[in-house]
N, C-alpha and C positions, 0 to 999 in steps of 0.2 A: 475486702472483708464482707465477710454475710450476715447479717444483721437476724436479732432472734429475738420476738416475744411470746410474753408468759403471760398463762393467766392463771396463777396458782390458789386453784380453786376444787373443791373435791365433793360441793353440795350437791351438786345433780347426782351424785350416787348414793348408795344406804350408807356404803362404809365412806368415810369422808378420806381416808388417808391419804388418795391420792391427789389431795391439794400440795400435798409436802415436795412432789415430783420433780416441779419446775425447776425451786430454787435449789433444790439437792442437786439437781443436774447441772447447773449457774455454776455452782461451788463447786461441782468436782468434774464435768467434762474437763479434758484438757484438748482441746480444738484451737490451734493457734487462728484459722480461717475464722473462728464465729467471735460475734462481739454481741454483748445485747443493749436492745433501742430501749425493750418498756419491760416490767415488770409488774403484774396488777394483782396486786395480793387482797387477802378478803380474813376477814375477823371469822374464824370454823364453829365460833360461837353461835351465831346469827343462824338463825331458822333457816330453812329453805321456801322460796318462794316464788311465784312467776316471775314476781315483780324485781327480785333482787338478781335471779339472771339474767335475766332482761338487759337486767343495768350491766351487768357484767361485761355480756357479752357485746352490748353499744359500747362500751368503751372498747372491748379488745377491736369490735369492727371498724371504730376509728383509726388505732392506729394497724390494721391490716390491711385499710383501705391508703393508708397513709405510703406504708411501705410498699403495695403493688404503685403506686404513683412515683416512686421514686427511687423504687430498686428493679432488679431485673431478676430476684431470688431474694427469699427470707424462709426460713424457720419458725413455726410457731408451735411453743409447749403448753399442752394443757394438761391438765389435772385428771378430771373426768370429762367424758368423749364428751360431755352438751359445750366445750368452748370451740367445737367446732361450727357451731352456728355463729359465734361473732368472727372465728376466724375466716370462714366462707364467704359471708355476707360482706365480709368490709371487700375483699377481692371483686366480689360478682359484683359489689357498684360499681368500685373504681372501672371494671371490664363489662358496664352496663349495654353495651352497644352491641358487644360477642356475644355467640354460645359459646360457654366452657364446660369443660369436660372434668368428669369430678372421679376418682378412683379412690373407692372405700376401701382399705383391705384391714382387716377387721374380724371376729371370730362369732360377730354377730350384727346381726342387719342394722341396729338401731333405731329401728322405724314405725315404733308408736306412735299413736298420738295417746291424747290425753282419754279418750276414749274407749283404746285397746288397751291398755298399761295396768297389770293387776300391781304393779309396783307401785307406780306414781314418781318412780323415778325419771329425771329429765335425759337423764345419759343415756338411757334408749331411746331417746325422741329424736337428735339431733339429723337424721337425714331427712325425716318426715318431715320438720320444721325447712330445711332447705329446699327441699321439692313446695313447701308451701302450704303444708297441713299440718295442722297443732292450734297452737294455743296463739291466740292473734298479737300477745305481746311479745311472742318469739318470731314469729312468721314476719311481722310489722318492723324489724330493725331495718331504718334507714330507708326501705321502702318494703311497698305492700307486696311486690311482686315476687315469687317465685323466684328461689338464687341459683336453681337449676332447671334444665329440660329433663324427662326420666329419660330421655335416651341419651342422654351425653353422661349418665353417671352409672358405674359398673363398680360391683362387687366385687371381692376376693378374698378366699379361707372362710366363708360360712360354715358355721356348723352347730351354732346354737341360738334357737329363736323360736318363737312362738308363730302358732297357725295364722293368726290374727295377721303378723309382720308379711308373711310369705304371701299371701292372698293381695296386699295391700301392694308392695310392688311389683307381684305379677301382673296385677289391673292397668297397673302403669307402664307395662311391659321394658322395667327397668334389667340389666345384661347381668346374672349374678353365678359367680363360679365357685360352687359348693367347693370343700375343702377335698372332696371325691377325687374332682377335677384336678384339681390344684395339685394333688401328692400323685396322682398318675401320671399327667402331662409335664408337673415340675412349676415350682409358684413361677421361673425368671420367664419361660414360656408363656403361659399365661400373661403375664404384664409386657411379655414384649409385642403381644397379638391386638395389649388394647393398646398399645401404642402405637403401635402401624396404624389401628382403624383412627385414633385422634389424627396423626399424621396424616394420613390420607384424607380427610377431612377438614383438615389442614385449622382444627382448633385446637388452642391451647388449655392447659387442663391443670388441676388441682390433686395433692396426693395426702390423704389421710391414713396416717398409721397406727392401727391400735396395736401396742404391744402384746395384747393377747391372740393377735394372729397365729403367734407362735409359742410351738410345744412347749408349755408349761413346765415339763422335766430339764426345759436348757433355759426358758426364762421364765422365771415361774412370780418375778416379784410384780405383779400388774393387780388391778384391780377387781379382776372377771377372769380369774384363771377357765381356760377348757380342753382337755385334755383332747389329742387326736390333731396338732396345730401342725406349722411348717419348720423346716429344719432351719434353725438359725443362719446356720452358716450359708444355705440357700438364698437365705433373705439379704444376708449383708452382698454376697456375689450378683443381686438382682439391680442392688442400686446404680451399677455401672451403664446401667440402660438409661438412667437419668442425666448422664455426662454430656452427651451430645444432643439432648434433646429433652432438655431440664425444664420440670414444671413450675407454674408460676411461684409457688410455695409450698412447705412439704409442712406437715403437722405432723407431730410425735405424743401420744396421749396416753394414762393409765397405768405411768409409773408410780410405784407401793414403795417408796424406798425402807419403809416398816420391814419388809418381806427379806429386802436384801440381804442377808446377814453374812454372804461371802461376796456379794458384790458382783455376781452371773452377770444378772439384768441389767446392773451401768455398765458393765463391761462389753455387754451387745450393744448399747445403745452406743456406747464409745466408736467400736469398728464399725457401727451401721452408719453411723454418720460422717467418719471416715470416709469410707466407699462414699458414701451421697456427696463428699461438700468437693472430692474430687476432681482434677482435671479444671474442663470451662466454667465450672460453678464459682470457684478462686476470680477474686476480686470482680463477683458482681453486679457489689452494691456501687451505686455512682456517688 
């Protein structure tokens, strides 16, 4: 079985809905392969604050840290893209000793800091905060240090982002494959190019998935709809590259189940996860 945590939570963004994501997906995948460990829900009442994702996400990195310790594959849902900072952070401790490799695929960079962000939203912060720049009570879970190298972490499906973002990880001359790329070459190509180079490199790697990677006219219930995405069904035929050569842990983030009203969205998310929990991934958790 494959073990799956939540952190149903939706502050890091303006619109909060997609804290509802997690448990809507809890309740209605039907995945005989997935069981879930933790569930970390939050009062939508409660202001938004450094201090309260902080806490959020030390928790979610406990138990991420917990399940890279004792499984060989997990799942982790979040709400808005900042619970990728406890999801990453608890892995990169537990894998303190490795470089790991981190694959964004994503329909935006996320890589504010608190500096560039005319938002003030944290859900564009979340890879700046893992490369090790932002706000020191995000950057500081569990340790001070950096939960990635910029060259172990590659983009995929860019296509909405500010000047400020693009400037900042091309200084860091982080590997990013506009959405250009991506629909001419084909996303499974792409992801199979950076997987040879981990493989060849012979580190192992992490996979974040924002559902607004993909064309909003086939899944459109996310949180940060952007028109111009990838073809779903491209997407779900890419996960079979995960079978034989499975990442530590896959994140699934910025479902709106508000949005759903014919059920598109969980029904991608249903067959994506299908395709991903596939084959060697079955049975494992130890």
């Amino acid at each position: 079985m494959i073990a799956c945590i939540g952190l149903a939570s939706g502050i890091g963004a303006g619109n909060k809905d997609c804290g509802e994501g997690p448990i809507f997906l809890k309740n209605n995948l039907n995945i005989d392969e997935l069981y879930w460990h933790k569930m970390i829900t939050i009062d939508h009442k409660m202001d938004n604050s450094y201090e309260l994702l902080a806490n959020l996400n030390h928790q979610l990195a406990q138990e991420s840290k917990f399940l890279t310790h004792n499984s060989s594959f997990f799942i982790s849902f979040g709400g808005d893209h900042s619970c990728a900072i406890g999801t990453w952070t608890g892995v990169a401790d537990e894998k303190k000793d490795e470089d790991l490799g981190l694959i964004w695929i994503d329909a935006h960079m996320d890589a504010h800091t608190p500096e560039t962000s005319e938002s003030g939203n944290i859900h564009g912060m979340p890879l700046a905060v893992l490369l090790g720049y932002g706000d020191s009570r995000l950057t500081g879970i569990l340790s001070k240090k950096p939960k990635f190298k910029p060259e172990n972490v590659v983009l995929i499906g860019i296509r909405s982002f500010e000047e400020k973002e693009a400037l900042f990880l091309q200084s860091l001359n982080v590997r990013i494959h506009y959405i250009e790329e991506v629909l001419e070459k084909g996303f499974k190509s792409v992801l199979e190019d950076v997987l040879k180079d981990f493989s060849t490199r012979q580190i192992n790697y992490c996979v974040s998935f924002d559902l607004d990677v993909v064309d909003p006219s086939h899944v459109g219930a996310v949180g940060t709809p952007v028109p111009n995405g990838i073809d779903p069904n491209d997407a779900i035929d890419a996960m079979e590259l995960f079978v034989n050569n499975p990442p530590l842990a896959f994140e699934l983030v910025e479902y709106n189940p508000k949005l759903d009203i014919n059920g598109k969205t969980l029904n991608f998310v249903q067959n994506l996860l299908k395709k991903l929990v596939a084959g060697k991934l079955h049975d494992s958790f130890n």
